[in-house]
C-alpha positions as CSV (number, residue, x, y, z in Angstrom):
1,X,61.7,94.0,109.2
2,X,60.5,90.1,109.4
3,X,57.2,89.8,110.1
4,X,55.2,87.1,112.6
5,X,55.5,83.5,111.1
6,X,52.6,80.9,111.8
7,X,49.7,80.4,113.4
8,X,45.6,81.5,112.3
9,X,44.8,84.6,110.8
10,X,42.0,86.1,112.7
11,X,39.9,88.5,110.3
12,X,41.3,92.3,111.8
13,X,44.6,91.4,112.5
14,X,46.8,93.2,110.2
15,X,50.4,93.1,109.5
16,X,52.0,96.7,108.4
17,X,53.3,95.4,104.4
18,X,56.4,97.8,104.9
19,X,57.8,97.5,108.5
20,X,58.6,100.6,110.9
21,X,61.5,101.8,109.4
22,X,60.0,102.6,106.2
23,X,57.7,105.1,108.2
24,X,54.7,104.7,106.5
25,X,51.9,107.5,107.2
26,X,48.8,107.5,106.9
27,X,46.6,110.8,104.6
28,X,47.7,113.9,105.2
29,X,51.3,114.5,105.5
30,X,51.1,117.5,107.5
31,X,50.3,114.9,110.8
32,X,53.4,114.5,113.1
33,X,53.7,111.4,115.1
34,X,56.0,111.9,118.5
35,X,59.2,113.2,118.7
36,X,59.9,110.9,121.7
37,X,63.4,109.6,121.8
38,X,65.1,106.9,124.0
39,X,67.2,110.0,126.1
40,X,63.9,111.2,127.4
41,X,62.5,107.2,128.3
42,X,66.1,106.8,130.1
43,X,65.3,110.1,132.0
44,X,62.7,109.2,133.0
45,X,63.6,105.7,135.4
46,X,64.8,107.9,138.0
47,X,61.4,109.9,138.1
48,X,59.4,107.0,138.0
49,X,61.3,104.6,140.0
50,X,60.1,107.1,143.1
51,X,56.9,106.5,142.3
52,X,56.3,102.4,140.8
53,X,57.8,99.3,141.2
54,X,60.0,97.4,138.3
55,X,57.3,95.1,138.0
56,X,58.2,91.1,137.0
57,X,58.4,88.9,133.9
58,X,57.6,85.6,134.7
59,X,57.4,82.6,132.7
60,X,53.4,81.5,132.0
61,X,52.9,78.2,133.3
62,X,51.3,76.6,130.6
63,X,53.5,73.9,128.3
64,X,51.8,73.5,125.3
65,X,51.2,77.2,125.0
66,X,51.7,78.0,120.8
67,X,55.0,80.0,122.1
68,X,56.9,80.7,124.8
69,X,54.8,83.6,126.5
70,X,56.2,85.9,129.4
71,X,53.8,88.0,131.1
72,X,55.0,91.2,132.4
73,X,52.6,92.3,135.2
74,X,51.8,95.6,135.8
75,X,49.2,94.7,137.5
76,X,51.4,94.6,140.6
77,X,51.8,98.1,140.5
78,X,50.6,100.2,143.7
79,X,47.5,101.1,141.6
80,X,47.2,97.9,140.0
81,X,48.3,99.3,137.0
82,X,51.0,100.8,134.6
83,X,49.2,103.9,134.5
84,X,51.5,105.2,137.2
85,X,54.2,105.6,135.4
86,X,53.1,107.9,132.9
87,X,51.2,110.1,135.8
88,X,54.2,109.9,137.4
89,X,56.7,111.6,135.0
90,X,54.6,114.1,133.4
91,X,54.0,115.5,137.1
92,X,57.7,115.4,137.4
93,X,57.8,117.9,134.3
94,X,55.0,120.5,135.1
95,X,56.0,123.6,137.1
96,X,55.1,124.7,140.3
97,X,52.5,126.8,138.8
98,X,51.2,124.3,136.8
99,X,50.7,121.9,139.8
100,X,49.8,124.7,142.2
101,X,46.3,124.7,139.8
102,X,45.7,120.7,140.2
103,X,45.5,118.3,137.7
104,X,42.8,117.6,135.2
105,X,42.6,113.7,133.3
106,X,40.1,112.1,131.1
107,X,39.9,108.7,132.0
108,X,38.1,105.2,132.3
109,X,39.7,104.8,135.4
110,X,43.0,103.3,135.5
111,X,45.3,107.3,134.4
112,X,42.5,108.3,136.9
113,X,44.2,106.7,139.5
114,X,47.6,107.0,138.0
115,X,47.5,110.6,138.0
116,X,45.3,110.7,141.9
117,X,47.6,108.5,143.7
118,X,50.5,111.1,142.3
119,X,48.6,114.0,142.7
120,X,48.2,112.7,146.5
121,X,51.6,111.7,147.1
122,X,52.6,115.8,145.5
123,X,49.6,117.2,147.6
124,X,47.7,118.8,144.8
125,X,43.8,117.9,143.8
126,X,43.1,116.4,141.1
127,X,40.1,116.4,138.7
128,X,38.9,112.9,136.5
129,X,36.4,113.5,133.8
130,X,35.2,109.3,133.2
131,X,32.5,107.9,130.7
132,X,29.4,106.8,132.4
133,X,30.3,102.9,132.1
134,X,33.2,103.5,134.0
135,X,33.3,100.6,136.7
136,X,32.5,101.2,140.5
137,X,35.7,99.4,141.6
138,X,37.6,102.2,139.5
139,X,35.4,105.0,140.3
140,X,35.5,104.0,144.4
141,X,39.4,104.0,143.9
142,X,39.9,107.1,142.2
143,X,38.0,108.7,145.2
144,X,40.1,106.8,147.9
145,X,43.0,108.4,146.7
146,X,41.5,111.8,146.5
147,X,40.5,112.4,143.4
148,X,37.3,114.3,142.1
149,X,35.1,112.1,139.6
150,X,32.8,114.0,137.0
151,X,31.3,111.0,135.0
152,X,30.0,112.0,131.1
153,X,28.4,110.5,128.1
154,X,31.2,108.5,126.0
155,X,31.2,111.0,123.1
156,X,31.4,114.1,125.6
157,X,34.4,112.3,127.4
158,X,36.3,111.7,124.5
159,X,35.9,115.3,123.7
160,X,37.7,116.2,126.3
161,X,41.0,114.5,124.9
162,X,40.8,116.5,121.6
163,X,39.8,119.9,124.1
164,X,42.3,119.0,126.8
165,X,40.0,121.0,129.0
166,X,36.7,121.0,130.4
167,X,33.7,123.2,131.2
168,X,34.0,124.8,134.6
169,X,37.6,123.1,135.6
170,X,40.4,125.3,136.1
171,X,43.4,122.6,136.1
172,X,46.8,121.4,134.2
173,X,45.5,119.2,131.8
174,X,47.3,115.3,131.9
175,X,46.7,113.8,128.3
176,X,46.1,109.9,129.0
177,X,48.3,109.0,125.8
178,X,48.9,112.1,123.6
179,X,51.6,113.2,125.9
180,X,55.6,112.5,125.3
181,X,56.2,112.8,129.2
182,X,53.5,109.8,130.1
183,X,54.4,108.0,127.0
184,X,58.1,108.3,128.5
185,X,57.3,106.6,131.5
186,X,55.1,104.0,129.9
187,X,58.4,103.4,127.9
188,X,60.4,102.2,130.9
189,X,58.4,99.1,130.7
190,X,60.3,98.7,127.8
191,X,63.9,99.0,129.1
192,X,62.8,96.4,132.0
193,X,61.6,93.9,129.0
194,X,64.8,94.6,127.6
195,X,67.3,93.7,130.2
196,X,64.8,90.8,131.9
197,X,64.1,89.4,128.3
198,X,67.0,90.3,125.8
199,X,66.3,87.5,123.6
200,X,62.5,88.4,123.0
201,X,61.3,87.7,119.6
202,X,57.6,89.9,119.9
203,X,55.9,91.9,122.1
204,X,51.8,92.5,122.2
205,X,50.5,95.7,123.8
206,X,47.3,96.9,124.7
207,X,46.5,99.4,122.3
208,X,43.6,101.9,124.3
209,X,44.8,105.4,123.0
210,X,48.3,104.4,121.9
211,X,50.5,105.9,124.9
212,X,51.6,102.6,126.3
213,X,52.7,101.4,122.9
214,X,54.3,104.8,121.5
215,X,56.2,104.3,124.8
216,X,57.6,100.7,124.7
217,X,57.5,100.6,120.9
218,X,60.1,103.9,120.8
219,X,62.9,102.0,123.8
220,X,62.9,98.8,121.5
221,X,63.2,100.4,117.9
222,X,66.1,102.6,119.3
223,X,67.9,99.7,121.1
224,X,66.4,96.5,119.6
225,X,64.9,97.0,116.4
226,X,64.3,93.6,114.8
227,X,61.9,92.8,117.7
228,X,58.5,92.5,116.4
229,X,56.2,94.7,118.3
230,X,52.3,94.7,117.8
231,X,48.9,96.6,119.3
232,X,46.2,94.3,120.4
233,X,42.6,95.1,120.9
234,X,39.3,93.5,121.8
235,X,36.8,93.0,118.4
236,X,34.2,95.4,120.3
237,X,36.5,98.0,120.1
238,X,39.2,98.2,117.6
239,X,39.7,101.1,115.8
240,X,43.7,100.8,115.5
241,X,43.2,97.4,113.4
242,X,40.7,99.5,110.8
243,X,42.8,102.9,111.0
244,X,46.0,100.8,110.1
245,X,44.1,98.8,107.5
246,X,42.6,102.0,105.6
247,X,45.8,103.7,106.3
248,X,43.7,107.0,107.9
249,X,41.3,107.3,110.7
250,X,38.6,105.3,110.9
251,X,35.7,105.3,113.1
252,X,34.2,102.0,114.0
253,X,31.1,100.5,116.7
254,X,32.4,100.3,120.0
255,X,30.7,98.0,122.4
256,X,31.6,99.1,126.4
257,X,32.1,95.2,128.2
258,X,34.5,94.1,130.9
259,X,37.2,95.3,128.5
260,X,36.7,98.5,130.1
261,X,40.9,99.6,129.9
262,X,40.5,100.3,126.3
263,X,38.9,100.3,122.9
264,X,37.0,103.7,121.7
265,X,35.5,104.5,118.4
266,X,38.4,106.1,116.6
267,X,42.3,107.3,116.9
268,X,44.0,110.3,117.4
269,X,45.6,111.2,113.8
270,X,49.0,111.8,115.1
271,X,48.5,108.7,117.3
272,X,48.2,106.4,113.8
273,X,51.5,108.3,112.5
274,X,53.5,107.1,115.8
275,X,51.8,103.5,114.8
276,X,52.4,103.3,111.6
277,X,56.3,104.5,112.1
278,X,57.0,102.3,115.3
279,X,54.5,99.3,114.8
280,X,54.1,96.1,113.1
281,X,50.7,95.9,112.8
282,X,48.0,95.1,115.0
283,X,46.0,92.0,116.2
284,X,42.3,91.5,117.9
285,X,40.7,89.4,120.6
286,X,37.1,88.4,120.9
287,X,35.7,88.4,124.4
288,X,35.6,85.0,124.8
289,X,38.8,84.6,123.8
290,X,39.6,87.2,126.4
291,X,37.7,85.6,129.4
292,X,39.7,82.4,128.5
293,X,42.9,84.4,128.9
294,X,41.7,85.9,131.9
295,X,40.8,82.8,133.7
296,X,44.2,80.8,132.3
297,X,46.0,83.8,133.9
298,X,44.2,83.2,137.3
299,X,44.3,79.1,137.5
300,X,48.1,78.6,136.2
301,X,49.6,81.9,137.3
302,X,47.7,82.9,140.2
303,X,47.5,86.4,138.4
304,X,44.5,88.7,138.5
305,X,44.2,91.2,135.3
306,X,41.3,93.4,134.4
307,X,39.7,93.0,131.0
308,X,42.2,95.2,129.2
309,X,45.1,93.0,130.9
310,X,44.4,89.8,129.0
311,X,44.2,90.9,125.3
312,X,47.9,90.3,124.6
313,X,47.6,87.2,125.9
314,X,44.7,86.2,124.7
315,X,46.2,87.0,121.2
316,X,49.8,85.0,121.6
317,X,47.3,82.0,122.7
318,X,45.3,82.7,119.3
319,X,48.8,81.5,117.5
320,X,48.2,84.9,115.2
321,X,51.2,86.4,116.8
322,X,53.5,83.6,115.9
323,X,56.1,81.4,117.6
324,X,59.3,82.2,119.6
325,X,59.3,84.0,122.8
326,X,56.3,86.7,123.1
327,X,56.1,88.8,126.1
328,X,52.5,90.0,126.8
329,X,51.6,93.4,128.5
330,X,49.6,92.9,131.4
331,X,48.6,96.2,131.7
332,X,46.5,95.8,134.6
333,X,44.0,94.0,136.9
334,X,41.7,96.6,138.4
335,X,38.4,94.9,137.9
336,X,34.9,94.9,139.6
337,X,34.5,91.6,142.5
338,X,31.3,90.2,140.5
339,X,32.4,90.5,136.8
340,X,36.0,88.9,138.2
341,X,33.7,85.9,139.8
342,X,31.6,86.0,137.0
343,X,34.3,85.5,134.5
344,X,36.2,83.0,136.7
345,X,32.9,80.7,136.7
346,X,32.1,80.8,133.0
347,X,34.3,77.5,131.3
């Protein structure tokens, strides 16, 4: 696999020395990544296709970018996020038994409203345990679509992704990431960049808990391998970048800001697997840099993103992702009125 030519070396990038198909793993060989394939990412179009819209690549409008960047916004979906998708297919799997007890998610808030606007549309409740920084906007939208928000300390919500349950809740647990059916329909994102963007050189992705990569990661190595595809994550939360670094787990200082989409202390075990396997490497954004991207993305694009949204391409601006063409995830633009204005204003 060729790795990313050119541009500065930020300190926490990291390129994988072997590339995916030497299927590197990290201590402990009894960790299994996904078993996801490309049949189950094909099956699931037709599910989500009832559900989201094939979102757009367009071109960003700014000449002397370091490459040629292509943003491909799912923050036009229905929710204002890609989150649907995933929400959307692993309803489409669960029995009638299963749905007939609601649906229970651990979320910041954009699976929240993935998994409430789907849960509405099926006519079943749903259940949201978020960490007490989740934002108002996100919290207010969950409950507009029906959904019941139990807000929690950061280390007792992301308990409830290794539990897949919580106290006093009797519901069908929807894991945000760990979950072949939502990484699935994140993976569809994939097949769109695909046929829109055949000749794409690199791809930058969000990394939060891993689902949205695992997903889009899996459609290109099966149909396009030589593509180089990388995580991104803000500084104040990257605990893929370390993980990948120390080849195991590592848990790192995570500082909540309007990055709210993603970042966390640590990764899921299996979750590194999948990203050592399917990944070639992983890159990091400070905040500024990510407020510039934010604001570039509003005055030359007329696009709004949410924190989260920015980071890929924050990093393809950064020139640590290379040259050639780079499509950057924008995984979503739910974000608070103020912090938006705020952001905007700050040059």
């Amino acid at each position: 696999m060729t790795r990313a030519g050119g541009g500065r070396r930020r300190l926490g990038g990291i390129h994988l020395e072997a590339g995916p198909a030497d299927r590197r793993r990290s201590d402990g060989d009894d960790v299994k990544a996904t078993r996801l394939g490309i049949e189950e990412i094909r099956r699931a179009q037709s599910v989500v296709a009832q559900a989201a819209i094939r979102t757009p690549l367009v071109k960003l409008n700014v000449w002397d970018a370091p490459a040629d960047i292509h943003l491909k916004l799912e923050n036009l979906q229905p929710i204002g996020s890609f989150k649907i998708r995933g929400a959307a297919n692993a309803m489409s799997a669960m029995s009638k038994a299963e749905l007939a007890k609601g649906v229970l998610v651990a979320s910041a808030g954009n699976m929240a409203q993935g998994a409430a606007w789907n849960a509405r549309r099926l006519g079943i409740p749903c259940t949201v345990i978020a960490p007490d920084y989740a934002p108002d906007t996100k919290v207010q939208a969950i409950e507009r679509l029906g959904g019941r928000v139990i807000k929690v300390p950061f280390d007792r919500w992301w308990q409830t992704f290794t539990d897949r349950s919580y106290p006093g809740v009797d519901a069908t647990f929807i894991h945000s990431f760990d979950d072949d059916r939502v990484m699935a329909g994140n993976g569809t994102i994939g097949l769109e960049l695909l046929e829109d963007l055949p000749e794409v050189d690199t791809v930058l992705i969000p990394w939060g808990g891993g689902g949205l990569a695992g997903g889009i990661a899996t459609a290109f190595r099966a149909i396009k391998p030589t593509v180089r595809i990388y995580a991104v994550e803000a500084e104040t939360g990257a605990p893929l970048t370390a993980s990948l670094k120390a080849a195991s787990p590592q848990v790192v200082d995570y500082q909540p800001s309007f990055v709210d989409g993603i970042g966390s202390k640590t990764v899921f075990a299996n979750m590194l697997v999948m990203a050592q396997e399917l990944l070639d490497g992983s890159f990091t954004a400070s905040l500024d840099e990510i407020a510039a991207a934010l604001r570039l993305m509003a005055e030359r694009n007329r696009v709004i993103a949410e924190g989260a949204g920015a980071v890929a391409l924050a990093v393809a601006l950064s020139g640590q992702a290379g040259t050639g063409r780079i499509a950057c995830i924008v995984s979503g633009g739910i974000i608070d009125l103020p912090k938006l204005t705020k952001i905007l204003g700050e040059h």
